[in-house]
Rosetta silent file (secondary structure, phi, psi, omega in degrees, C-alpha in Angstrom):
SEQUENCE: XXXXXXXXXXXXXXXXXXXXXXXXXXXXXXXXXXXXXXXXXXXXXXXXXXXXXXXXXXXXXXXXXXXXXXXXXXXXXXXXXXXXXXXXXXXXXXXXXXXXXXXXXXXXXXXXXXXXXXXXXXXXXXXXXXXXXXXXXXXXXXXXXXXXXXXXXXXXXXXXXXXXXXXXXXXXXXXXXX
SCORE:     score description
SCORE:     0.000 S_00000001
   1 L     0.000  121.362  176.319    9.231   -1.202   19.979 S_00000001
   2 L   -53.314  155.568  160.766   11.632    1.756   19.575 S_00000001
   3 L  -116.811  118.345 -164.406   11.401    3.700   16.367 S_00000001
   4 L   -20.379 -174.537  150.961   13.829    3.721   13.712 S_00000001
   5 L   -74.590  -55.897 -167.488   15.273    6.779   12.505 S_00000001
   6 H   -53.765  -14.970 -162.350   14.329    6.499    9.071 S_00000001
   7 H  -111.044  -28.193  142.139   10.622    5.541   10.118 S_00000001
   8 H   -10.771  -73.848 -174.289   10.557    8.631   12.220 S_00000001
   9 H   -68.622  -42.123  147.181   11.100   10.929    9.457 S_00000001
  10 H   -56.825  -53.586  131.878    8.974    9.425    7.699 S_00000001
  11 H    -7.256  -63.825 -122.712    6.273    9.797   10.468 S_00000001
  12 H  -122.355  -23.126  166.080    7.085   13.276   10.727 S_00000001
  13 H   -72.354  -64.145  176.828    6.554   13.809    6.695 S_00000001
  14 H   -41.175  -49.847  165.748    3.547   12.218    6.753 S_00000001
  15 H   -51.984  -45.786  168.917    2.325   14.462    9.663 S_00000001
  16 H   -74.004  -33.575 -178.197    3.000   17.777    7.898 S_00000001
  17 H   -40.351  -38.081  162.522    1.392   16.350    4.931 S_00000001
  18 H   -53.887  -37.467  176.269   -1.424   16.334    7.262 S_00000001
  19 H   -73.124  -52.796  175.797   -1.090   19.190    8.455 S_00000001
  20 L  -126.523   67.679  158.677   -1.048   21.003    5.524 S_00000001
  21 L   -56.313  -57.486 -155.949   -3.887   19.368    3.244 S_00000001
  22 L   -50.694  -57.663 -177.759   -6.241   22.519    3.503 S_00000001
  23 L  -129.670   41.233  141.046   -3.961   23.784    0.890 S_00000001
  24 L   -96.363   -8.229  163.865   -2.889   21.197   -1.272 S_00000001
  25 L    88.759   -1.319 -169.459   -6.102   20.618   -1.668 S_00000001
  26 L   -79.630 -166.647 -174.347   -5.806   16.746   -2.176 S_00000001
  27 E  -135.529  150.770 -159.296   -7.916   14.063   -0.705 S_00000001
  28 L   -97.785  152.007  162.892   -7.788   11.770    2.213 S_00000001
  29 E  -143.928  147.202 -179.231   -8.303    8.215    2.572 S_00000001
  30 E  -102.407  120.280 -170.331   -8.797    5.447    4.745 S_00000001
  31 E  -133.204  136.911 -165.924   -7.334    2.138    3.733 S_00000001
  32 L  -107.307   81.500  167.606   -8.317   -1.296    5.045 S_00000001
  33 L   -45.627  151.245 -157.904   -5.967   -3.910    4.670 S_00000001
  34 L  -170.173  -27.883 -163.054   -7.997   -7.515    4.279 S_00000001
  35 L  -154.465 -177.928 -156.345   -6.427  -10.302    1.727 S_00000001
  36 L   171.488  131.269  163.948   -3.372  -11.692    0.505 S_00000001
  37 L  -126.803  135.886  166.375   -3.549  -14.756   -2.353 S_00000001
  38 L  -104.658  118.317  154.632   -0.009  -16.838   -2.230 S_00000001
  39 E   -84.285  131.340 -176.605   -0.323  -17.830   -5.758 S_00000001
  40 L    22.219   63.830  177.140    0.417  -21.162   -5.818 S_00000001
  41 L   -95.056  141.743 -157.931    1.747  -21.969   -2.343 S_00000001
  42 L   -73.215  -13.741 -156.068    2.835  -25.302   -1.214 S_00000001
  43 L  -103.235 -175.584  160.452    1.983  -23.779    2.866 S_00000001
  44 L   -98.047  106.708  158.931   -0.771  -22.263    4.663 S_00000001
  45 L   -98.815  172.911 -172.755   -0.140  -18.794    5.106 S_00000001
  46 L   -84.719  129.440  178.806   -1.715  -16.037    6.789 S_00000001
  47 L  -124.869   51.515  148.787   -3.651  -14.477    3.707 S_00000001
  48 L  -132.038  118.256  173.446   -5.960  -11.933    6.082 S_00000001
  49 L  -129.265  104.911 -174.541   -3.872   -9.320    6.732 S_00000001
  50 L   -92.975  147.945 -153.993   -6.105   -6.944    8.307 S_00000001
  51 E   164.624  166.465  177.113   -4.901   -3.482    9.171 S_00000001
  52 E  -111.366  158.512  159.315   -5.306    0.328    8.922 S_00000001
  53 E  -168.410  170.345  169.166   -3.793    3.047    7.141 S_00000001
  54 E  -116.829  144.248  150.913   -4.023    6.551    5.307 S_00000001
  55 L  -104.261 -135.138  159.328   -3.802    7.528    1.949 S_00000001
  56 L   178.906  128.095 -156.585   -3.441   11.096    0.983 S_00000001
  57 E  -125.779   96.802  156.732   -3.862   11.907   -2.958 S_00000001
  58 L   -34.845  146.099  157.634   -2.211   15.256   -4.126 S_00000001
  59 L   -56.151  120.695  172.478   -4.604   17.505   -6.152 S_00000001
  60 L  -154.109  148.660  175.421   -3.589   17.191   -9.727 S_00000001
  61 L   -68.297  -27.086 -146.471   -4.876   18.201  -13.525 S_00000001
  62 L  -100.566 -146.610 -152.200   -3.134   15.753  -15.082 S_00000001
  63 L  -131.562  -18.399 -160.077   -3.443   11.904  -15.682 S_00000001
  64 E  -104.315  133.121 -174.205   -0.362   11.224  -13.410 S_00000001
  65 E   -96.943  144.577  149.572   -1.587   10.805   -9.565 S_00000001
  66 E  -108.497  112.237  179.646    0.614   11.835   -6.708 S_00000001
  67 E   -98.098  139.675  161.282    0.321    9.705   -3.638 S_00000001
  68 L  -114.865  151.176 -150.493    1.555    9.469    0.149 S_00000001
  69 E  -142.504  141.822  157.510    0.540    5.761    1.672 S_00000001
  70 E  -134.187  133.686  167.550    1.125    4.663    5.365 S_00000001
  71 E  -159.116 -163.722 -173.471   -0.135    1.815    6.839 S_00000001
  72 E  -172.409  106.250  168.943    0.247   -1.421    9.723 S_00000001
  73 E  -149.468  164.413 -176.632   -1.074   -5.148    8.781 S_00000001
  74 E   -75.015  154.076 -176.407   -0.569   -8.607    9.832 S_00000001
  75 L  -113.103 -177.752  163.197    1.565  -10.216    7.451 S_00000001
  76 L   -99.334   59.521  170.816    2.071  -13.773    6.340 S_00000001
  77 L  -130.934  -83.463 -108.041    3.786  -15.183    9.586 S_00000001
  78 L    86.131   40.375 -166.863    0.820  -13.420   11.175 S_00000001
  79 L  -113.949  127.035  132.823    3.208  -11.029   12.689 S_00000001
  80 E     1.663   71.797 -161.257    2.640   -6.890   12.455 S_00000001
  81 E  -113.529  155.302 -170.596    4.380   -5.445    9.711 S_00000001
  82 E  -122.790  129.397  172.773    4.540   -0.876    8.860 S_00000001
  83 E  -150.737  163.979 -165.429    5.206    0.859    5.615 S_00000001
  84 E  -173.250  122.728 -177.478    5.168    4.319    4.629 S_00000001
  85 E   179.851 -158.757 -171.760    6.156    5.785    1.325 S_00000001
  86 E  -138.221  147.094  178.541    4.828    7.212   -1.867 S_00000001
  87 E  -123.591  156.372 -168.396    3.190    5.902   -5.066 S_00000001
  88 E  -133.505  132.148 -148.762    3.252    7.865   -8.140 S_00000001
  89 E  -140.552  128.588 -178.849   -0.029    6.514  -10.755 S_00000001
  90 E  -116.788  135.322  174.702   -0.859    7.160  -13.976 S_00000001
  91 E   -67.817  127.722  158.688   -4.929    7.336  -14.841 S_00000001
  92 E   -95.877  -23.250 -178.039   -5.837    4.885  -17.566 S_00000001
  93 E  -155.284  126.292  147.306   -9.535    5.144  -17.742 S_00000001
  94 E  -161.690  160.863 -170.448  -12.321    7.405  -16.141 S_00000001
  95 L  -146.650  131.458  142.870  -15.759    8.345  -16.650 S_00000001
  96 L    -6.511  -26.396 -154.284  -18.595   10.172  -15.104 S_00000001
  97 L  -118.719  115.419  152.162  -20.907    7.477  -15.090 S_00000001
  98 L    97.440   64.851 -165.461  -20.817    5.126  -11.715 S_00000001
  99 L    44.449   23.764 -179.835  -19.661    7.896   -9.672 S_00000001
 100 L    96.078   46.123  137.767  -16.644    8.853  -11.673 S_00000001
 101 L    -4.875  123.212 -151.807  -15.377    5.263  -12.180 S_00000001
 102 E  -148.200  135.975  162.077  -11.407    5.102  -12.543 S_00000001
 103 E  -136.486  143.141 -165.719   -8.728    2.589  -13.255 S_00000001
 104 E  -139.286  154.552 -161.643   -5.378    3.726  -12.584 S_00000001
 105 E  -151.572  127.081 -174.755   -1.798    1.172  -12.888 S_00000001
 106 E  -150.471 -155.477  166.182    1.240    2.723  -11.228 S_00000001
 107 E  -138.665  127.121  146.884    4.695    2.118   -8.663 S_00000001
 108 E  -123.641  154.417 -154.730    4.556    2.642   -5.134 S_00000001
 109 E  -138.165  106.815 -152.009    7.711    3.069   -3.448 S_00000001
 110 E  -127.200  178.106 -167.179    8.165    2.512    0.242 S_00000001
 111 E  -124.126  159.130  163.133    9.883    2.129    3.772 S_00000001
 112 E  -177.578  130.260  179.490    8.784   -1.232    5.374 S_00000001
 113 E  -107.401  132.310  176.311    9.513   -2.983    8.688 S_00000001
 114 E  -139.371  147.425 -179.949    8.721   -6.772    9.111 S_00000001
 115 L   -73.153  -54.006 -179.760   10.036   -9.046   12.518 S_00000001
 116 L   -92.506   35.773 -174.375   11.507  -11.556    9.786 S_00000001
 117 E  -158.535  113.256 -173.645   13.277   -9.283    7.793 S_00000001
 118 H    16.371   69.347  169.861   16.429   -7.780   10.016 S_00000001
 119 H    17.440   75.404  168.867   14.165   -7.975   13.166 S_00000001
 120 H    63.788   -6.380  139.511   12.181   -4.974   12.003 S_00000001
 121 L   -20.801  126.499  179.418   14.661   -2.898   10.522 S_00000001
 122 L   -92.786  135.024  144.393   12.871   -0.646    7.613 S_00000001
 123 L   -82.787   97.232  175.646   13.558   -1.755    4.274 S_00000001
 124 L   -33.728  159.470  171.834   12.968   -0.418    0.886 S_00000001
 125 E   178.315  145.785 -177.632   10.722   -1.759   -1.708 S_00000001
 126 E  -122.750  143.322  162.350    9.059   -0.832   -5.112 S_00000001
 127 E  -150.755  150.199  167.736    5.872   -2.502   -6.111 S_00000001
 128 E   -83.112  156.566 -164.060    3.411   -2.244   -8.736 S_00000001
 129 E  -140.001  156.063  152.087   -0.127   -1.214   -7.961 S_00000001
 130 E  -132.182  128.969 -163.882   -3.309   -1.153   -9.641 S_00000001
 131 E  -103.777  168.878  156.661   -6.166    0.779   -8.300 S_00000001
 132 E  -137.142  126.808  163.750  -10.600    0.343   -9.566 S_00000001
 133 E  -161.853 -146.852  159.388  -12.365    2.510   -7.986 S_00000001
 134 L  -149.396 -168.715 -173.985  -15.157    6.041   -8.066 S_00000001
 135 L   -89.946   39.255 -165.084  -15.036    8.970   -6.198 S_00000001
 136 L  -143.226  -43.037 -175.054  -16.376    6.974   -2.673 S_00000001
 137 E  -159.920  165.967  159.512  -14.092    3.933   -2.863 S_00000001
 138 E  -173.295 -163.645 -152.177  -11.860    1.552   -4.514 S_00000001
 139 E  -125.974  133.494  159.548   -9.661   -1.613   -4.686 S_00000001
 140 E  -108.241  121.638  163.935   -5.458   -1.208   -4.374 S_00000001
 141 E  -112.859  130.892  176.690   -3.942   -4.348   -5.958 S_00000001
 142 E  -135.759  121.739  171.030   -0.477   -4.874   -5.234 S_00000001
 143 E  -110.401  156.052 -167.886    1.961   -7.823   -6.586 S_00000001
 144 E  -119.780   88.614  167.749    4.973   -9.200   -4.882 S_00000001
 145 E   -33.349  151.977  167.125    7.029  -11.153   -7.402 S_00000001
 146 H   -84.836   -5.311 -161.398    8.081  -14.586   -6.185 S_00000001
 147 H   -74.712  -43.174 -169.027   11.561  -13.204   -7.402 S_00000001
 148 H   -79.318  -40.173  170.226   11.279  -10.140   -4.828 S_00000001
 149 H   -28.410  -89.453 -167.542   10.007  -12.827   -1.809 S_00000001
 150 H   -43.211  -48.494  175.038   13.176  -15.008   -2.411 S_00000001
 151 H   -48.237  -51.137 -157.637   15.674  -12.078   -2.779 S_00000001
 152 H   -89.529  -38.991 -143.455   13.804   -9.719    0.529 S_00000001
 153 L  -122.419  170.256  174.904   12.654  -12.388    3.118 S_00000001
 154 L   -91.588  154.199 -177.509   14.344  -15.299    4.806 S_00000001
 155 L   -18.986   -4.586 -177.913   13.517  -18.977    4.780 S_00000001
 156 L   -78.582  -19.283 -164.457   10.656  -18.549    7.012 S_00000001
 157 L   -85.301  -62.626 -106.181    9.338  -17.166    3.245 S_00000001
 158 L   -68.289  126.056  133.012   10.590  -20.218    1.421 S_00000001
 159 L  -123.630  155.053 -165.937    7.839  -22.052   -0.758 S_00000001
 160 L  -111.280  -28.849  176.870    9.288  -23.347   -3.740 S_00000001
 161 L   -86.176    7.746  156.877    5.313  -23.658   -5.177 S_00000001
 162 L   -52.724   90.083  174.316    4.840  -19.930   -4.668 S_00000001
 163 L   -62.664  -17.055 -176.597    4.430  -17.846   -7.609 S_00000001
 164 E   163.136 -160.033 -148.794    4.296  -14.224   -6.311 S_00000001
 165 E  -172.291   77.271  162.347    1.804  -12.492   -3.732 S_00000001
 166 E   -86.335  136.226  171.864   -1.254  -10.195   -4.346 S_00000001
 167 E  -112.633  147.720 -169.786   -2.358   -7.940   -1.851 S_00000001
 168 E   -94.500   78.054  174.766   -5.954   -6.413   -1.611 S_00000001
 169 E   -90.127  169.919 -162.806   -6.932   -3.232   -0.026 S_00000001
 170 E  -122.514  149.408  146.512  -10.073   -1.400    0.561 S_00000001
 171 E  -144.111  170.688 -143.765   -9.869    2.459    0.706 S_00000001
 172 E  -141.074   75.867  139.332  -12.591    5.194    1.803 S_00000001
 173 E   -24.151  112.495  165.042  -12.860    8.823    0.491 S_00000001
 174 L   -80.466  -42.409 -176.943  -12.658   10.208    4.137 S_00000001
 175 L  -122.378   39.926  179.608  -14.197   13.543    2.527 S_00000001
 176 L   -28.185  142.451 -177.858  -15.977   12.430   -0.808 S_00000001
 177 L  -118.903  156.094 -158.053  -16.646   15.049   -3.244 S_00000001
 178 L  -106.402    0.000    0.000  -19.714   14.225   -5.140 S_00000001
């Protein structure tokens, strides 16, 4: 599959980001796509949509997180779907105690390609996120409105008992600091 322009550049962001980590000083992650829940879906859908990705967490003082997020999971047609974008996170809680414990509620704001949404075209999208985690791992929750389904995907989407769509991720401190 050829690659877009737009997912290019994005590619190509992501890569200097990479590049030059040493001195932003942020932290890397590995994140392991794994669940989907159709809240109250009339169908069977695919809800393991397993995949890879990176996250990449600017260094910051403050309470407000900067993020850059790329990743590739099966979706629910079971088809290969790509996004790449940035989430910007505000801390709500953290403590010292159970390895620097965190809960953080934010927007990430993305590029995404799907085969049943303009045959893989990239497409915008904002979602809300919530992260639990320490300074080793944590949980990304992300919901999908049933409003934003019906509006973004085509009848191949349609359940009329679908309420929305959370997705589950795993991520990995690639370089934990202790």
């Amino acid at each position: 599959m050829p690659l877009f322009p737009t997912t290019r550049v994005l590619l190509l962001a992501f890569l200097i980001t990479l590049v030059s980590a040493p001195a932003t000083a942020g932290e890397f992650s590995a994140v392991f796509n794994g669940k989907s829940f159709h809240i109250g879906a009339d169908q069977d859908w695919n809800e393991d949509n397993y995949g890879l990705g990176l996250e990449y967490e600017f260094s910051s003082t403050s309470r407000w997180k900067k993020k850059l997020i790329a990743n590739g999971f099966r979706d629910s047609n079971d088809k290969m779907s790509y996004m790449a974008g940035g989430g910007l996170h505000r801390n709500l809680f953290a403590t010292d105690r159970l390895r620097g414990f965190y809960v953080d509620a934010g927007i990430n704001a993305f590029l995404m390609t799907r085969q049943d949404v303009n045959d893989n075209a990239p497409f915008p999208g904002v979602l809300p996120s919530l992260t639990v985690g320490n300074r080793h791992l944590g949980l990304n929750l992300t919901y999908l409105p049933k409003v934003a389904v019906e509006r973004l995907l085509d009848e191949s989407m349609s359940d009329d008992g679908m309420d929305g769509i959370l997705f589950l991720q795993l991520t990995i401190k690639i370089d934990p600091t202790d």
